[in-house]
CHARMM internal coordinates of N, CA and C (Angstrom, degrees):
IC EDIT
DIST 1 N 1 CA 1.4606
DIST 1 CA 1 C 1.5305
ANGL 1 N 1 CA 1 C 108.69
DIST 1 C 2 N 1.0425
ANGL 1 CA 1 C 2 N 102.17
DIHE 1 N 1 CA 1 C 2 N 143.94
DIST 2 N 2 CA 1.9335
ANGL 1 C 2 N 2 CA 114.84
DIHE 1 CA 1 C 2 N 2 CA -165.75
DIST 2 CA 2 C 1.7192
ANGL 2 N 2 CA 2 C 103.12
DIHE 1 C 2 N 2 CA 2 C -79.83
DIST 2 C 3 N 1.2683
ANGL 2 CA 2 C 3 N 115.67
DIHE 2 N 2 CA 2 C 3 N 151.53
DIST 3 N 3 CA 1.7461
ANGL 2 C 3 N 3 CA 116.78
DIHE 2 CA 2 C 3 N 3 CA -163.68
DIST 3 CA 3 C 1.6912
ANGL 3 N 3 CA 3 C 87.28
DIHE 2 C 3 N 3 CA 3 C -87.84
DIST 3 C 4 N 1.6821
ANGL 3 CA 3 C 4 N 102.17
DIHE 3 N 3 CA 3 C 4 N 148.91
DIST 4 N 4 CA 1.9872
ANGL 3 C 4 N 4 CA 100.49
DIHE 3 CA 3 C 4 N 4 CA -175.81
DIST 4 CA 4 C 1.2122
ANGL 4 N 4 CA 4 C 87.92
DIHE 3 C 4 N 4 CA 4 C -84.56
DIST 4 C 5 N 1.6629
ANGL 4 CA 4 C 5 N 96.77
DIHE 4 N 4 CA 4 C 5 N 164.69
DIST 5 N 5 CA 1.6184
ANGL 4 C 5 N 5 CA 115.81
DIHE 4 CA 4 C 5 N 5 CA -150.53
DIST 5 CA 5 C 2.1938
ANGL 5 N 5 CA 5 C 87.09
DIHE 4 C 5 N 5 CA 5 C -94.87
DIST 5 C 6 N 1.0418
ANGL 5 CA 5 C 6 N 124.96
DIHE 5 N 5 CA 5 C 6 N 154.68
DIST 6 N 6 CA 1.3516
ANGL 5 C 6 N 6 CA 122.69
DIHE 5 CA 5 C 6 N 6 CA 177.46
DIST 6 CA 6 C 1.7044
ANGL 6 N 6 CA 6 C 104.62
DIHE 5 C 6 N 6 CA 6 C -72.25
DIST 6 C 7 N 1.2160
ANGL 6 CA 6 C 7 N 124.73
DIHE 6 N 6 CA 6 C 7 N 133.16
DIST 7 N 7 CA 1.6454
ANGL 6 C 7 N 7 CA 117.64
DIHE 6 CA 6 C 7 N 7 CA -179.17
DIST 7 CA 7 C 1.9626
ANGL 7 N 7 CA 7 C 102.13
DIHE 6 C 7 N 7 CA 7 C -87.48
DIST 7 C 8 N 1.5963
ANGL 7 CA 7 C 8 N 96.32
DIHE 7 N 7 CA 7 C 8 N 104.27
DIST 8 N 8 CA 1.8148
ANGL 7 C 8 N 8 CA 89.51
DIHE 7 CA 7 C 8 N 8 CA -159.34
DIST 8 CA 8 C 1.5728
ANGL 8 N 8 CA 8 C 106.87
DIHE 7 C 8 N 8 CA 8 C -83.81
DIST 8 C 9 N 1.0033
ANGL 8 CA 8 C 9 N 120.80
DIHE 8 N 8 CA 8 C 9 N -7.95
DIST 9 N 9 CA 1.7159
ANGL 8 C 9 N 9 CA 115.24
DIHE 8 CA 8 C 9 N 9 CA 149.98
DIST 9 CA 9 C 1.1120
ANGL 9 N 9 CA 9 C 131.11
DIHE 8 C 9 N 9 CA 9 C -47.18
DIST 9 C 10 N 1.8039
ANGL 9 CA 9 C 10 N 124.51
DIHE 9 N 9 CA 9 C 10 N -36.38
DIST 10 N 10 CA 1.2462
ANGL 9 C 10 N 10 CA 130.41
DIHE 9 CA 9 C 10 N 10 CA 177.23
DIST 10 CA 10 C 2.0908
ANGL 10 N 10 CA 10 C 103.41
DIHE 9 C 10 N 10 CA 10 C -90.25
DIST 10 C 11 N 1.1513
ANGL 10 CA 10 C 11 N 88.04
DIHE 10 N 10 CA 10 C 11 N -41.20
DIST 11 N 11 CA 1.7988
ANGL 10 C 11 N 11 CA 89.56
DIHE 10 CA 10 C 11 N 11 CA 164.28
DIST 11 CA 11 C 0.8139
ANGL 11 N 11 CA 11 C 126.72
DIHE 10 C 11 N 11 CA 11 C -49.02
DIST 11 C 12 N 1.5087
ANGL 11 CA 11 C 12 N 132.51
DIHE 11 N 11 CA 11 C 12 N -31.04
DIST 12 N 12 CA 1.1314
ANGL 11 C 12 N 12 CA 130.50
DIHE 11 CA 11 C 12 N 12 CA 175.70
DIST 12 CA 12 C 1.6238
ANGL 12 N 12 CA 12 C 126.04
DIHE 11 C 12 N 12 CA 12 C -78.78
DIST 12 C 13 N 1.8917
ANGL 12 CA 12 C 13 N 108.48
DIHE 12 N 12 CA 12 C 13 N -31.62
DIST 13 N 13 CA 1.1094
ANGL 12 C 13 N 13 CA 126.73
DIHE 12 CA 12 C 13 N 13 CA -170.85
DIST 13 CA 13 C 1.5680
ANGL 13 N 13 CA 13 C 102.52
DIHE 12 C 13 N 13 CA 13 C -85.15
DIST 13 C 14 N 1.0998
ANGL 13 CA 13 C 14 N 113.49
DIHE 13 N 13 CA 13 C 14 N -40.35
DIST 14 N 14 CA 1.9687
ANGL 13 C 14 N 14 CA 112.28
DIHE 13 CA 13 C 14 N 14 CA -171.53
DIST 14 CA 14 C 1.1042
ANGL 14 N 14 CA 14 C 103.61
DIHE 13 C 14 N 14 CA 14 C -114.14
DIST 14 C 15 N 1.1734
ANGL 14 CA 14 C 15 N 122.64
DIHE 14 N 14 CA 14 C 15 N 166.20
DIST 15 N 15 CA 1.6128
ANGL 14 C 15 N 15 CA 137.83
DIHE 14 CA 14 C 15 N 15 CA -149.96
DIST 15 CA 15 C 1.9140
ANGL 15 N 15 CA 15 C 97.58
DIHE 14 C 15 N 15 CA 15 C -152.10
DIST 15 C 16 N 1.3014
ANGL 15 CA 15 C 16 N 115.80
DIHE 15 N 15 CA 15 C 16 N 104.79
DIST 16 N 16 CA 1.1003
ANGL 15 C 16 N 16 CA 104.12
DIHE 15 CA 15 C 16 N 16 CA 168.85
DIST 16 CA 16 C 1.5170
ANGL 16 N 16 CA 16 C 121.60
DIHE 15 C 16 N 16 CA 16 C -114.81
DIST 16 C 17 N 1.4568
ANGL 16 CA 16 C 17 N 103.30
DIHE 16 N 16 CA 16 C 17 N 151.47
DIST 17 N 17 CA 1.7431
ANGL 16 C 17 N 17 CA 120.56
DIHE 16 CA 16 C 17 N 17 CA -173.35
DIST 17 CA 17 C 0.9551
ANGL 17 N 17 CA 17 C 105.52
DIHE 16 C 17 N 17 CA 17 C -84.77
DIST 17 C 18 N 1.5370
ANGL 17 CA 17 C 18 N 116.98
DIHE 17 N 17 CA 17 C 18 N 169.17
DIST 18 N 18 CA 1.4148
ANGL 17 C 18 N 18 CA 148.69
DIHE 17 CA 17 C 18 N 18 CA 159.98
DIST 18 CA 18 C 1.5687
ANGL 18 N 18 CA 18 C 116.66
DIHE 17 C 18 N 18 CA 18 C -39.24
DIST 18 C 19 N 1.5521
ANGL 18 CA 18 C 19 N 96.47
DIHE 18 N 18 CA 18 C 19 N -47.99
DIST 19 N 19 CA 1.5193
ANGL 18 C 19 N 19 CA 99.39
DIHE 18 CA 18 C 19 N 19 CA -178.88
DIST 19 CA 19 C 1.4931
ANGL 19 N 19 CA 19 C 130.69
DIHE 18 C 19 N 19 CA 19 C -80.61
DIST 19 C 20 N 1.9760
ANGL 19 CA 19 C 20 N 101.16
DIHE 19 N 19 CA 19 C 20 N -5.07
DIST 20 N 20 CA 1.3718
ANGL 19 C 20 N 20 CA 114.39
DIHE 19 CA 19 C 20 N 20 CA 172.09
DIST 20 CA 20 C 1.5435
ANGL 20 N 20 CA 20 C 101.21
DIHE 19 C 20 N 20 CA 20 C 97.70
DIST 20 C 21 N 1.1341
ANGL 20 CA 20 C 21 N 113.59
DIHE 20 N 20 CA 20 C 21 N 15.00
DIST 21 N 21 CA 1.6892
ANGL 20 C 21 N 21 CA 114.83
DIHE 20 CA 20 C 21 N 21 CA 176.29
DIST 21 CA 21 C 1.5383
ANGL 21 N 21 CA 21 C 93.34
DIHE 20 C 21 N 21 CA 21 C -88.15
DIST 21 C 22 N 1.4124
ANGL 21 CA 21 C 22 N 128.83
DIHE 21 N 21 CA 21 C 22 N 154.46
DIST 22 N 22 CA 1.0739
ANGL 21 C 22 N 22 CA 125.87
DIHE 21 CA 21 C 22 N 22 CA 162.99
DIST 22 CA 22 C 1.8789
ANGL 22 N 22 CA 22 C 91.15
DIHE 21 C 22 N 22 CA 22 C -141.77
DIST 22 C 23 N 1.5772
ANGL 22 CA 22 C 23 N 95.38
DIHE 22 N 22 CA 22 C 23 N 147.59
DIST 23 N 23 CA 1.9334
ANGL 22 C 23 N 23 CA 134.82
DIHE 22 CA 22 C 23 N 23 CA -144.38
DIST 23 CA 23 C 1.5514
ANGL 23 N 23 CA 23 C 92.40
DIHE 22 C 23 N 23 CA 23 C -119.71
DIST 23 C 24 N 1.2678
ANGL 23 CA 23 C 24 N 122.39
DIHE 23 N 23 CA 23 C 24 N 149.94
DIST 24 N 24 CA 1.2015
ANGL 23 C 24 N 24 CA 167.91
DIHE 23 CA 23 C 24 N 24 CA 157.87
DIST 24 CA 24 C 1.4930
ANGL 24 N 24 CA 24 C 141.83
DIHE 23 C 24 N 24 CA 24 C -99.57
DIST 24 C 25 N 1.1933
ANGL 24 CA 24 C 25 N 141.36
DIHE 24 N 24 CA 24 C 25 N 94.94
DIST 25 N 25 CA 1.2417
ANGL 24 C 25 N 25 CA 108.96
DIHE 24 CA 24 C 25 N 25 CA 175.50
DIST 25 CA 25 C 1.2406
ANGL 25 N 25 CA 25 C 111.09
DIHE 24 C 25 N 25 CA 25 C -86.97
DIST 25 C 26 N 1.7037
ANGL 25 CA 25 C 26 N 122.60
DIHE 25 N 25 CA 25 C 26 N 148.68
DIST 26 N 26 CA 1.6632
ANGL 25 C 26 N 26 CA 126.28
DIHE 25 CA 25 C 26 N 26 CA -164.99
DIST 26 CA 26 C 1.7558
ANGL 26 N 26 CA 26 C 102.88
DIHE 25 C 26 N 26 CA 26 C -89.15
DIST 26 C 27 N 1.2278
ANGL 26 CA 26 C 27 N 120.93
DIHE 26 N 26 CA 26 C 27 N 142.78
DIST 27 N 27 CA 1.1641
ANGL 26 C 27 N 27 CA 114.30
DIHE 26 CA 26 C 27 N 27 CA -160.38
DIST 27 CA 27 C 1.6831
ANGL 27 N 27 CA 27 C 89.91
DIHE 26 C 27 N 27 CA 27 C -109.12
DIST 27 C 28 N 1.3260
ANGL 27 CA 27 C 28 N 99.51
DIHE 27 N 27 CA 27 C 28 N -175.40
DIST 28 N 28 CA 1.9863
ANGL 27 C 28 N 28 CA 119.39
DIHE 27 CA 27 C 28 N 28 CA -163.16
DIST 28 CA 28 C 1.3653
ANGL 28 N 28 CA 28 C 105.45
DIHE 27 C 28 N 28 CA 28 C 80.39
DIST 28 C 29 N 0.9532
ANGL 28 CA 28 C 29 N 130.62
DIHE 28 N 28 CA 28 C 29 N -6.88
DIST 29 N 29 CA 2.1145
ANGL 28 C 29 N 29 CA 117.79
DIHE 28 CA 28 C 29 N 29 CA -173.45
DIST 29 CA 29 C 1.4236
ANGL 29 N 29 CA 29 C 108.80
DIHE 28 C 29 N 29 CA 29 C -92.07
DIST 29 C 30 N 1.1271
ANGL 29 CA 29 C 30 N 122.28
DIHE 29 N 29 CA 29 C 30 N 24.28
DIST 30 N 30 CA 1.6560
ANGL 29 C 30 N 30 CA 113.65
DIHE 29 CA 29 C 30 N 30 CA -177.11
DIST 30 CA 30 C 1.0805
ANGL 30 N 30 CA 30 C 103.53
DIHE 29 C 30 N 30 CA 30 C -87.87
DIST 30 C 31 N 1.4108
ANGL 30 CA 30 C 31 N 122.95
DIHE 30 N 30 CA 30 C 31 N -58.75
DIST 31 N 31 CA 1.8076
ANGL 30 C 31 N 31 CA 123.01
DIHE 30 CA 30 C 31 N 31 CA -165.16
DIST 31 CA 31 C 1.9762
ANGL 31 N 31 CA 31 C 94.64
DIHE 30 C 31 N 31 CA 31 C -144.05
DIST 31 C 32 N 1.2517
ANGL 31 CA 31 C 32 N 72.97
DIHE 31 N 31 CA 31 C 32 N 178.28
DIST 32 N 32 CA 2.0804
ANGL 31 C 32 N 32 CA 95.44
DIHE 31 CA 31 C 32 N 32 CA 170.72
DIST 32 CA 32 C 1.8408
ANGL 32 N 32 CA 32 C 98.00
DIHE 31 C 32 N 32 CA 32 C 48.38
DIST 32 C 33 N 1.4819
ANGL 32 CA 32 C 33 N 131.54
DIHE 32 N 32 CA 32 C 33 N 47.94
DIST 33 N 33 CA 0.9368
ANGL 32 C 33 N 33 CA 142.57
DIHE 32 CA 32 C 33 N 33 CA -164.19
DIST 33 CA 33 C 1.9160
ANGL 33 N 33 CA 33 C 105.96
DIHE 32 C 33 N 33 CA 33 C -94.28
DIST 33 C 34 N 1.6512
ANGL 33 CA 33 C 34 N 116.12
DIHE 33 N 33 CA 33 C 34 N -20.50
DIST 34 N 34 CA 0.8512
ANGL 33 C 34 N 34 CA 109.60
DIHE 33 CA 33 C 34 N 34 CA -160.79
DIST 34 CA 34 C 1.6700
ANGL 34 N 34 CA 34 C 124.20
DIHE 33 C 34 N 34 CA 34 C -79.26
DIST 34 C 35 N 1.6452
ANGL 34 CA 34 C 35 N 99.00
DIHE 34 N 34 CA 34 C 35 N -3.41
DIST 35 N 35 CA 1.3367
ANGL 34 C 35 N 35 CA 94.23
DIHE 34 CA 34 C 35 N 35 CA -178.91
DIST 35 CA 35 C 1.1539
ANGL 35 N 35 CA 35 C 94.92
DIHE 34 C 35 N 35 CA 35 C -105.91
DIST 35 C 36 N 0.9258
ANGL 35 CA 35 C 36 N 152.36
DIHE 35 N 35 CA 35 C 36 N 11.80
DIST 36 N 36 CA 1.6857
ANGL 35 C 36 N 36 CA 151.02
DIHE 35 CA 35 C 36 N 36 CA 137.31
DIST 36 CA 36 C 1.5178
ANGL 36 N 36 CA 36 C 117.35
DIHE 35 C 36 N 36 CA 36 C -53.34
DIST 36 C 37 N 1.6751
ANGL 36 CA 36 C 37 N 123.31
DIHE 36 N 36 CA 36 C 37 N 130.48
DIST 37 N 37 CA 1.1911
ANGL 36 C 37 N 37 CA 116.99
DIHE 36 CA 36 C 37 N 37 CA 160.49
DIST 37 CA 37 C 1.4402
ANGL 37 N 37 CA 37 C 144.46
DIHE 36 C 37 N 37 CA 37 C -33.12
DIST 37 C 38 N 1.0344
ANGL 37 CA 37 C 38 N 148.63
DIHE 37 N 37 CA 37 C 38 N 145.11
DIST 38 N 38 CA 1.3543
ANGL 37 C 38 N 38 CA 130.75
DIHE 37 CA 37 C 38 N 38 CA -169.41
DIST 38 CA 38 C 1.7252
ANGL 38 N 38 CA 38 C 105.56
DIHE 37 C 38 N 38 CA 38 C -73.59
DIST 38 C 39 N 1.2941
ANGL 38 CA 38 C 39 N 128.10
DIHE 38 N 38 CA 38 C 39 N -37.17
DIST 39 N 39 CA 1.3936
ANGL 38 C 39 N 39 CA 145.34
DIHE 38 CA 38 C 39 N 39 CA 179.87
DIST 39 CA 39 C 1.5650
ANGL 39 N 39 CA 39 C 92.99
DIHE 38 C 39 N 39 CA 39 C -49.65
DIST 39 C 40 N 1.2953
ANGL 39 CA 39 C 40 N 117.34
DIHE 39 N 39 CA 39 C 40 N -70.09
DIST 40 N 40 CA 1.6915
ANGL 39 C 40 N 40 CA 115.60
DIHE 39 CA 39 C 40 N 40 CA -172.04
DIST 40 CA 40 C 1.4865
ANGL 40 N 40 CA 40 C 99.52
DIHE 39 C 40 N 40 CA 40 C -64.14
DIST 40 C 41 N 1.0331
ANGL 40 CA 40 C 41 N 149.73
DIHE 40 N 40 CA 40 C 41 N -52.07
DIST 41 N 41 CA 1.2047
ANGL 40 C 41 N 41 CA 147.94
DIHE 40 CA 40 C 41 N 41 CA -162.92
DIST 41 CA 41 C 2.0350
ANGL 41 N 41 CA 41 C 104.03
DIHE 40 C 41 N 41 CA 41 C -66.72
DIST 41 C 42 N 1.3612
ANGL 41 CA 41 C 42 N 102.11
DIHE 41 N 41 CA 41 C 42 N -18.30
DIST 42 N 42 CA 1.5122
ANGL 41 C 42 N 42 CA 106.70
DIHE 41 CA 41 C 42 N 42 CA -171.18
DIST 42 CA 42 C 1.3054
ANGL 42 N 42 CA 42 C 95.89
DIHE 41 C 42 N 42 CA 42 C -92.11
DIST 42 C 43 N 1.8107
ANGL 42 CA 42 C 43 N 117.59
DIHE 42 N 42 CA 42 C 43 N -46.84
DIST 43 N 43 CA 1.7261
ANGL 42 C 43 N 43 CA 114.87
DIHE 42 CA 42 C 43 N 43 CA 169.43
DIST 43 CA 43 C 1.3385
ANGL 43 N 43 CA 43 C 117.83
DIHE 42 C 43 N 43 CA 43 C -47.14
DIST 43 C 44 N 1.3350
ANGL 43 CA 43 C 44 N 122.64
DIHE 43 N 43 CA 43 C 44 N -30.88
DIST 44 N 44 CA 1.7014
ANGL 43 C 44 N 44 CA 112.26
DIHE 43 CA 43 C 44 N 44 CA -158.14
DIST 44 CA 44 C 1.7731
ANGL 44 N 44 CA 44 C 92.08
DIHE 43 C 44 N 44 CA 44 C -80.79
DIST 44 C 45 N 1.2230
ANGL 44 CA 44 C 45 N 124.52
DIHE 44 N 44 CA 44 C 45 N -44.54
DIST 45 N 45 CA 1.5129
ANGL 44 C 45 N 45 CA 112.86
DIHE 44 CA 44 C 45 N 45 CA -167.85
DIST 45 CA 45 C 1.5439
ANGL 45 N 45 CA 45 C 99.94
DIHE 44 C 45 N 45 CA 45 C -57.20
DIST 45 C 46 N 1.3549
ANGL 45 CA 45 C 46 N 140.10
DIHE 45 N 45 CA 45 C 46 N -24.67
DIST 46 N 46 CA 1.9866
ANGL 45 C 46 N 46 CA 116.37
DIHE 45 CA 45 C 46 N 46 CA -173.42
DIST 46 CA 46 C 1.2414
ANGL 46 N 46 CA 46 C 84.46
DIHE 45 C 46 N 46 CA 46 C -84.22
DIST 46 C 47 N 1.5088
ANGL 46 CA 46 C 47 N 106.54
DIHE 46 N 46 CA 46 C 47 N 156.59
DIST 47 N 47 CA 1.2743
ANGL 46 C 47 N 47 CA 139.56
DIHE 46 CA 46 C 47 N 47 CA -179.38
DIST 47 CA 47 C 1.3455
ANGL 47 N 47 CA 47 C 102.06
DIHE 46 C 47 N 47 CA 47 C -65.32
DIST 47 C 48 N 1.5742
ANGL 47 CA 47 C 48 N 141.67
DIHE 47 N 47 CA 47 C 48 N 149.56
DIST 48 N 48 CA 1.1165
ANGL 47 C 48 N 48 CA 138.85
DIHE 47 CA 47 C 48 N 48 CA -158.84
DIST 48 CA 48 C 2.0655
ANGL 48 N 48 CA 48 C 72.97
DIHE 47 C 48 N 48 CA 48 C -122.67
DIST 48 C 49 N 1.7962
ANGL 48 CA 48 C 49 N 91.00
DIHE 48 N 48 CA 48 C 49 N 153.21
DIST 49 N 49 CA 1.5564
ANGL 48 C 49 N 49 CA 117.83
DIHE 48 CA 48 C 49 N 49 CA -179.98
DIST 49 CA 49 C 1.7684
ANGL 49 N 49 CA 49 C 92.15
DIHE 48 C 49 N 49 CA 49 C -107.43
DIST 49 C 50 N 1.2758
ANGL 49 CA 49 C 50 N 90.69
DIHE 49 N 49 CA 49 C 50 N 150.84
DIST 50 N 50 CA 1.7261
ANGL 49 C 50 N 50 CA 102.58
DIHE 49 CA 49 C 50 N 50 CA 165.09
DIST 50 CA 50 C 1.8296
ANGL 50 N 50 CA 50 C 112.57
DIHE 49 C 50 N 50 CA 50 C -115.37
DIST 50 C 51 N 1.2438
ANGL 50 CA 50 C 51 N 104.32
DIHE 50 N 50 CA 50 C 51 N 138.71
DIST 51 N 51 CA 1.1978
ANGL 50 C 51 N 51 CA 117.60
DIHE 50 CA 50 C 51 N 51 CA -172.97
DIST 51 CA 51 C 1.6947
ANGL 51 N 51 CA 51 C 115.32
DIHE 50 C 51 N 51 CA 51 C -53.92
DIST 51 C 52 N 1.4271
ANGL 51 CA 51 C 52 N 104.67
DIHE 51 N 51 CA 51 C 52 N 143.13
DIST 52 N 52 CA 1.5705
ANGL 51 C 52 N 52 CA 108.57
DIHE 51 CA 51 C 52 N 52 CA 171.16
DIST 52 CA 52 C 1.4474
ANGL 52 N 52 CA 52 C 119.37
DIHE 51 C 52 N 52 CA 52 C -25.23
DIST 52 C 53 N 1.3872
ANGL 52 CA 52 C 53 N 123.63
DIHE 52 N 52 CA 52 C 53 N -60.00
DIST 53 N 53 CA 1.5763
ANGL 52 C 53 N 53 CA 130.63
DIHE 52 CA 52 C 53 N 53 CA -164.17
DIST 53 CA 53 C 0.8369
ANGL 53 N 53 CA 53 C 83.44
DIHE 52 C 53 N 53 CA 53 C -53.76
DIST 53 C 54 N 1.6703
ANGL 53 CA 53 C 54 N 126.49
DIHE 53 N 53 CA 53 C 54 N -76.30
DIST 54 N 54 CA 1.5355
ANGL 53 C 54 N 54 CA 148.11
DIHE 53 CA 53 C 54 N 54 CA -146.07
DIST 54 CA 54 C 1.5038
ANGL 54 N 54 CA 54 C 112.15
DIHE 53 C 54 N 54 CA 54 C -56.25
DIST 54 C 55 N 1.4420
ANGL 54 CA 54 C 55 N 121.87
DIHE 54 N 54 CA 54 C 55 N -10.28
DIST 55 N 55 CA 1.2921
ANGL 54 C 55 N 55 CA 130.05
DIHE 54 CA 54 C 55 N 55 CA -174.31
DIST 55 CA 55 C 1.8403
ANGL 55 N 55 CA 55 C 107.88
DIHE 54 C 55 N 55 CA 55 C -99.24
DIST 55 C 56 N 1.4091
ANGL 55 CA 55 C 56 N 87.91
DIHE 55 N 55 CA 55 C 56 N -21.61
DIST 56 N 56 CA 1.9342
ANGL 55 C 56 N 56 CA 106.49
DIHE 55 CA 55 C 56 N 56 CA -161.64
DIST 56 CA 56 C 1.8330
ANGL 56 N 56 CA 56 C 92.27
DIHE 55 C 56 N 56 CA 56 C -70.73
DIST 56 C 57 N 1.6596
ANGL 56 CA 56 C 57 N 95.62
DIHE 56 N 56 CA 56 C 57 N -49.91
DIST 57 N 57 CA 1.5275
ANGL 56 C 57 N 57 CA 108.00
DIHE 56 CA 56 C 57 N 57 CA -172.00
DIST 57 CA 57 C 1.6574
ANGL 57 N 57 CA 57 C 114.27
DIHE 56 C 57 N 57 CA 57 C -58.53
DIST 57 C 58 N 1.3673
ANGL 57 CA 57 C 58 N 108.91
DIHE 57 N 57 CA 57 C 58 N -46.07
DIST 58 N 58 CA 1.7682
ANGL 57 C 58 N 58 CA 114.99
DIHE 57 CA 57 C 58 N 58 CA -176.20
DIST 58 CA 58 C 1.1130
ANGL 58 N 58 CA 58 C 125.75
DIHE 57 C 58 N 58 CA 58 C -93.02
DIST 58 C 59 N 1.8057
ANGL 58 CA 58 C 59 N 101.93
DIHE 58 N 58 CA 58 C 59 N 6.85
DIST 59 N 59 CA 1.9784
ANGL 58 C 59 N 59 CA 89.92
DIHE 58 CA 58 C 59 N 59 CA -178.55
DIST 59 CA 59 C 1.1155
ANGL 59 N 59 CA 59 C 126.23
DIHE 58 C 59 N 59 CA 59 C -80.17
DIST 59 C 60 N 1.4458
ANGL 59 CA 59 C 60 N 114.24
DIHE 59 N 59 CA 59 C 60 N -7.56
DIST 60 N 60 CA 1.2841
ANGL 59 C 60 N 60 CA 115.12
DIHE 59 CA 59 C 60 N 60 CA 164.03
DIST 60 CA 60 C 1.2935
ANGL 60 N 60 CA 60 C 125.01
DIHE 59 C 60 N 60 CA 60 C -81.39
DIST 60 C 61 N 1.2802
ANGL 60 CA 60 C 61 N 104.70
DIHE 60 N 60 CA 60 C 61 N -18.21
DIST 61 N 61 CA 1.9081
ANGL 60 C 61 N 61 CA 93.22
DIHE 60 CA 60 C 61 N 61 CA -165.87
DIST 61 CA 61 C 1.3614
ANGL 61 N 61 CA 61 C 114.78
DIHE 60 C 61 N 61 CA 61 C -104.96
DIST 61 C 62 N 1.6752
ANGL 61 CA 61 C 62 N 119.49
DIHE 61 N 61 CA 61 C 62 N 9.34
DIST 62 N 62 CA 1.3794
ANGL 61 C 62 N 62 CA 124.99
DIHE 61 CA 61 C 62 N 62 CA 170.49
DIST 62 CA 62 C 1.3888
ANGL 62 N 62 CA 62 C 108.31
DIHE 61 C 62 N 62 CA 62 C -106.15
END
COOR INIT
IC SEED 1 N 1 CA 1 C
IC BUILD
């Protein structure tokens, strides 16, 4: 049976660890930030986590 091909669209977007967490960066924080709260504007810079299921489904294909 042939090895699955990596899906490099999602490779590019998530970044996965050692520990099997796979990362996100949260999008809207680049520019035009000022009519946004400072609190949301402070959430978007940590790396956003993806949920258990959601990790079950993509660990293979990144």
């Amino acid at each position: 049976m042939p090895k699955q091909k990596t899906h490099k669209s999602s490779s590019k977007v998530l970044k996965k660890h050692k520990s099997g967490v796979i990362t996100y960066k949260k999008s809207g924080g680049n520019h035009q930030t000022a009519k946004d709260t400072a609190k949301a504007v402070r959430q978007r810079r940590k790396a956003g986590k993806l949920a258990k299921g959601t990790v079950d489904k993509l660990k293979n294909v990144i």
